[in-house]
DRENVOMI-878975 format. One line per 10 residues: number of its first residue (from 1); their letters; for each residue x, y, z of C-alpha. Coordinates in steps of 0.5 Angstrom, whole numbers, plus 500, padded with zeros to 3 digits. Layout:
N
NUM) a) X Y Z; ...;
! end
This chain:
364
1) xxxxxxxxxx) 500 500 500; 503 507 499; 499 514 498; 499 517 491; 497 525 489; 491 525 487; 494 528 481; 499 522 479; 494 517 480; 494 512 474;
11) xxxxxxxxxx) 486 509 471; 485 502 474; 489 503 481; 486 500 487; 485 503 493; 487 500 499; 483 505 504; 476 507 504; 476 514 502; 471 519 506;
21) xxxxxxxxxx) 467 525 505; 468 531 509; 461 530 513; 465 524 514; 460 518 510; 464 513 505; 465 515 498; 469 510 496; 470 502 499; 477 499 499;
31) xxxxxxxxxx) 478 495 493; 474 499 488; 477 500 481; 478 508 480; 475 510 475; 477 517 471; 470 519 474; 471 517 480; 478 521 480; 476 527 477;
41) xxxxxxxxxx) 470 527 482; 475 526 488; 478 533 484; 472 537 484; 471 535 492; 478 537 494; 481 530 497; 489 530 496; 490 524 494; 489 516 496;
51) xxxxxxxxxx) 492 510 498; 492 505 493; 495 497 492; 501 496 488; 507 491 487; 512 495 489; 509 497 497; 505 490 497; 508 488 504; 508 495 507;
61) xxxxxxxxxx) 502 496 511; 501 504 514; 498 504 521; 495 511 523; 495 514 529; 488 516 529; 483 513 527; 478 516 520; 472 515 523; 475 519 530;
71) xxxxxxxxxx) 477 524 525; 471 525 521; 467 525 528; 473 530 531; 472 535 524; 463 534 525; 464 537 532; 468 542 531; 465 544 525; 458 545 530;
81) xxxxxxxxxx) 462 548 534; 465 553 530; 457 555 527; 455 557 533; 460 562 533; 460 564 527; 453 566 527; 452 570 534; 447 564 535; 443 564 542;
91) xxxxxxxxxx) 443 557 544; 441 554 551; 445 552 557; 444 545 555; 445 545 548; 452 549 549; 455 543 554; 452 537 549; 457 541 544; 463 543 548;
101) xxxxxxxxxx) 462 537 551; 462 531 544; 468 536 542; 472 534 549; 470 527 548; 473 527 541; 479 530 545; 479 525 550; 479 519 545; 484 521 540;
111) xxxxxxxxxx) 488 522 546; 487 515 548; 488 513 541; 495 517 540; 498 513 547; 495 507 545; 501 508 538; 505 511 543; 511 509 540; 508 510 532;
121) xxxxxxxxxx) 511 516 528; 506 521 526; 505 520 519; 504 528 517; 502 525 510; 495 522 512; 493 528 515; 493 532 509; 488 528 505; 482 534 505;
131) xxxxxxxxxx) 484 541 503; 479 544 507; 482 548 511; 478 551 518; 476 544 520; 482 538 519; 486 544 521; 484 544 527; 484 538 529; 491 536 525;
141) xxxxxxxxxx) 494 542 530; 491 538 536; 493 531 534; 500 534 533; 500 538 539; 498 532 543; 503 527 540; 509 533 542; 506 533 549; 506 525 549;
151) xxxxxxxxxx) 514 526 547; 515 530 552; 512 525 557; 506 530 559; 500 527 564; 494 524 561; 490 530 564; 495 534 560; 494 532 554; 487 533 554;
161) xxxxxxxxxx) 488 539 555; 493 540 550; 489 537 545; 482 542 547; 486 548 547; 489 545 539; 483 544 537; 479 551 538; 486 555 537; 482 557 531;
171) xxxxxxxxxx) 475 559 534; 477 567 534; 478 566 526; 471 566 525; 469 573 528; 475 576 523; 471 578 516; 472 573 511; 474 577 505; 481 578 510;
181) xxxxxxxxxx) 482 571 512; 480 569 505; 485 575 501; 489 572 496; 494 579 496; 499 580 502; 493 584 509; 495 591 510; 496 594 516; 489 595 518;
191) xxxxxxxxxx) 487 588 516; 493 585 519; 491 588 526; 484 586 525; 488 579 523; 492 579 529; 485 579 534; 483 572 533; 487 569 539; 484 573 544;
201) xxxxxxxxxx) 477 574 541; 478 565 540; 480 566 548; 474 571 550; 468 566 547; 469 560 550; 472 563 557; 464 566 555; 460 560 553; 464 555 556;
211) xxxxxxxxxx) 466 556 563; 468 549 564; 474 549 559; 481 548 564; 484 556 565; 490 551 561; 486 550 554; 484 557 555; 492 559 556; 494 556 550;
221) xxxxxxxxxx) 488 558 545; 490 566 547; 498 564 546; 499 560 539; 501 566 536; 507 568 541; 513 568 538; 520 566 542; 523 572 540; 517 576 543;
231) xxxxxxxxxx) 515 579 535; 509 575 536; 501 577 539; 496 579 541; 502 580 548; 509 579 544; 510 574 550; 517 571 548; 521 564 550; 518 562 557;
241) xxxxxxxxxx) 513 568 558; 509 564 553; 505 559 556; 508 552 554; 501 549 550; 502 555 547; 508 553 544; 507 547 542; 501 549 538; 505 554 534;
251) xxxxxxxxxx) 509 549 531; 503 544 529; 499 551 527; 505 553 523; 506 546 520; 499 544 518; 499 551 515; 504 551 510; 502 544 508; 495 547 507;
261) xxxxxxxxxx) 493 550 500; 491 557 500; 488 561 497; 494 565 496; 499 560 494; 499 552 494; 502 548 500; 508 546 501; 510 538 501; 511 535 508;
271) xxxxxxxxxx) 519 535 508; 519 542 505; 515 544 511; 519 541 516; 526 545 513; 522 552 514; 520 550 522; 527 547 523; 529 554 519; 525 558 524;
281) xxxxxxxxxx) 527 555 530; 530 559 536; 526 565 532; 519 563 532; 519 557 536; 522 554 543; 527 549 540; 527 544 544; 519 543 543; 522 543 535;
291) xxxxxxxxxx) 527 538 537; 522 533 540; 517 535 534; 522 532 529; 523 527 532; 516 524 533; 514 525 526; 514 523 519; 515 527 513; 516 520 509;
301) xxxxxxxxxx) 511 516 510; 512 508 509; 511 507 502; 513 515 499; 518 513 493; 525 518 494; 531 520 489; 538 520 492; 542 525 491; 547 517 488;
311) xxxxxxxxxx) 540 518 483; 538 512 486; 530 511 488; 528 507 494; 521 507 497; 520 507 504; 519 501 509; 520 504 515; 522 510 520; 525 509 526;
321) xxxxxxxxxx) 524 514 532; 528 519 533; 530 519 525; 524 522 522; 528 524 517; 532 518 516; 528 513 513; 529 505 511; 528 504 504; 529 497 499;
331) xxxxxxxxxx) 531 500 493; 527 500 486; 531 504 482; 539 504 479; 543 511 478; 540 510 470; 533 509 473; 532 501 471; 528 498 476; 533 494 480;
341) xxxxxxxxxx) 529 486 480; 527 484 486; 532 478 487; 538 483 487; 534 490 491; 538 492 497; 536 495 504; 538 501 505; 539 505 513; 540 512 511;
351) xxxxxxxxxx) 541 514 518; 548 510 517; 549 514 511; 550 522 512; 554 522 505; 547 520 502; 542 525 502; 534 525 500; 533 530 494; 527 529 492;
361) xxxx) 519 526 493; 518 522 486; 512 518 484; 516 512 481;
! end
């Protein structure tokens, strides 16, 4: 099995995975043939790309994190949620707690399913399967948030609320005009002001409407735009002044931005992101949060094809903690791109080999 763009997926392909909707019902079972309809269709519906079957990964299976079906009920929640906002509605006591708390409850069981995987590498391509932004973003930022504090040996307790605070860290974005959130050309100054708001007004809604929420969830929500140098807002808090959710979430925040297409430019590969947050560290970010972040992610998921700076192609196989961005890879491809026959195809470590470098994702 290995996860293909949908852009370079070939007529016939068989699909290794159930493909989902965005209101989270079943498009597409695992072991259909995709049709150049059902491709296009899949187009038309935003969906990045799918996992198939092929010769190649045929004996490598890819274990989530989480997993669709939790995510597709965290995203439905979080949609309702975010709805309620939006729109100023006047709902009851009783209907804010069964809200908040189907959101808390998600958060709860997506904190159990990352500890039971505790020593899984998050698989950051998995997360980029819909290009919706609001609501897969939140709840990609909380899964991310939640496998850095579990690297950091968190509490149970924490975790959770870690992961309520990553998945309304972008609830104040609802009260900003959407012709700035949405503007293809760079914000000016009076939009950027309005822009930088968000954080406190997320953080002044759910302290309003949901009492209940931890004062940490809170914190972090308010403090996901703080900078380790101080030039970040609403309060250009720096280094440990920022309240430590809040520096975690930044980082998955950040991540799961750049990997996003907007309407202002495309996304960026997992790898290329990772580069930009390992860039930025020191400036943007705490860096021993970015240290633990890379050491816990994979930006190469099983099954991704990479050309070697020898020119050879290997396909992925396996990553090992602590070396994301080293994976294991059986080679498939000679330095004249001929396919190495399966007999003769080595393994190859690239944590043993610092002269062979990764340049670049290919797709066969």
């Amino acid at each position: 099995m290995r996860f293909i763009p949908l852009q370079s997926v070939k007529e016939d392909a068989i699909l290794h995975r159930q493909v989902y909707s965005e209101e989270g019902q079943i498009l597409l079972q695992k072991g259909m043939k995709l049709t150049k309809q059902y491709i296009n269709r899949l187009k038309e519906m935003n969906i990045n790309g799918v996992y198939i079957d092929c010769n190649l990964s045929k004996n490598i299976e890819m274990v989530g994190i989480i997993d669709d079906q939790l995510r597709n009920r965290a995203v439905q929640d979080v949609r309702k949620l975010f709805t309620f906002a939006e729109d100023n509605g006047n709902l009851s006591k009783t209907k804010k707690k069964q809200q908040i708390d189907s959101v808390s409850n998600a958060v709860d069981l997506i904190v159990d399913q990352i500890l039971d995987h505790e020593h899984t590498i998050l698989n950051l391509v998995d997360l980029k399967i819909f290009d919706n932004y609001t609501f897969h973003h939140c709840v990609n930022v909380a899964v991310i948030s939640i496998t850095i504090g579990a690297a950091l040996d968190m509490s149970k307790e924490q975790l959770y609320k870690l992961g309520l605070a990553g998945i309304l860290h972008d609830i104040g974005k609802t009260f900003v005009p959407e012709e700035i959130l949405n503007k293809k050309g760079q914000l000016n100054d009076e939009e950027w002001e309005i822009m930088k708001d968000h954080p406190f007004l997320g953080f002044k809604h759910i302290k309003e409407n949901y009492p209940s929420l931890p004062a940490t969830s809170l914190a972090g929500i308010l403090n996901h735009h703080e900078k380790w140098d101080g030039t970040g807002y609403p309060s250009g808090k720096k280094g440990e002044e920022i309240f430590e959710f809040g520096r975690i979430i930044a980082i998955a925040d950040v991540y799961d931005a750049l990997t996003s297409d907007r309407p202002y430019r495309k996304g960026l590969l997992p790898h290329t992101a990772v580069e930009y947050i390992m860039g930025m560290a020191e400036d943007s970010f705490d860096l021993s949060i970015v240290r633990t972040f890379l050491k816990n992610i994979s930006p190469y998921p099983l099954g991704t094809i990479l050309k070697l700076s020898t020119g050879e192609k290997g396909i992925v196989i396996k990553n090992t903690p602590n070396f994301g961005l080293r994976p294991i890879l059986l080679m498939i491809k000679d330095q004249e791109d001929h396919l190495i026959p399966e007999n003769k195809r080595k393994i190859l470590d690239l944590k043993k080999y610092n002269n062979i470098t990764i340049e670049s994702v290919v797709d066969y």
